[in-house]
C-alpha positions in Angstrom: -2.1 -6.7 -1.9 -2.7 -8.4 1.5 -0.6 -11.3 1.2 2.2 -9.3 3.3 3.4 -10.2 6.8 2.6 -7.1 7.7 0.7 -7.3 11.2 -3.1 -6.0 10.6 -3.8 -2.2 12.2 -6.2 -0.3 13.2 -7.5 2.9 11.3 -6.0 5.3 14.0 -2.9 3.9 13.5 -2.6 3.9 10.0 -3.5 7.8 10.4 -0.3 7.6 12.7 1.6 5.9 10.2 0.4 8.7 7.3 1.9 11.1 10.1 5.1 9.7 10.3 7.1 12.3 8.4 10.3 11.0 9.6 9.8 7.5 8.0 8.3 9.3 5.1 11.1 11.7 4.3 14.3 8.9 5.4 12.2 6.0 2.7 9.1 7.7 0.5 8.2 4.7 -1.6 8.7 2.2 0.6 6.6 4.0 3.5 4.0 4.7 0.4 3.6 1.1 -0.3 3.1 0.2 3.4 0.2 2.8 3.6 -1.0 1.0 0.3 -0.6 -2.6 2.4 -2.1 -1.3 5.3 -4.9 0.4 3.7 -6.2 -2.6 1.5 -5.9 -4.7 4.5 -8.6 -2.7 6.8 -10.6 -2.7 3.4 -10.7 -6.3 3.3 -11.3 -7.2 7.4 -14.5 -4.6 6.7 -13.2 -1.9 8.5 -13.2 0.6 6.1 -16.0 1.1 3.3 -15.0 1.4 -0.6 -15.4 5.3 0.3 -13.1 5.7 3.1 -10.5 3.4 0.9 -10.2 5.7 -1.7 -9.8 8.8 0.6 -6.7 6.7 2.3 -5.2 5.8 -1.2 -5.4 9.7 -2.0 -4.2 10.6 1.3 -1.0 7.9 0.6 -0.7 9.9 -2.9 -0.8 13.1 -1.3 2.0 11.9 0.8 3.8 10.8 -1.5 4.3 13.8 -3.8 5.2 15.8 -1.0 7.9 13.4 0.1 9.0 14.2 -3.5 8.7 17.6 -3.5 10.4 18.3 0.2 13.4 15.8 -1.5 13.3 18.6 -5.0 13.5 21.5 -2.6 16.6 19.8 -0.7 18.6 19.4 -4.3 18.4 23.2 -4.7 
């Protein structure tokens, strides 16, 4: 999942980038995947353990559905 142009960040701002509810809300899947690119990436330089991964994948999920469920309650 690495082999992105994306440029490599640090783990305080990918916890910005999780924050960003703005560019969560305006593009949800695509702002999922780049928590997903960034994510692996720190995994892979070593900067994150297996551990710490997994708690930033959920915390991308976690995102996620409530991008989707902010976008359910706007239909109504």
């Amino acid at each position: 999942m690495t082999g992105s142009n994306l440029p490599v960040m640090s783990i305080q701002e990918w916890r910005q980038l999780l924050n960003d509810t703005q560019a969560l809300l305006h593009s949800p899947k695509k702002h999922h995947r780049e928590l997903l690119h960034h994510a692996y990436a720190l995994r892979d330089m070593h900067a994150v353990d297996s551990g710490t991964l997994a708690d930033m994948l959920e915390l991308a999920d976690e995102a996620l559905m409530y991008a989707h469920s902010v976008q359910a309650d706007q239909q109504w």
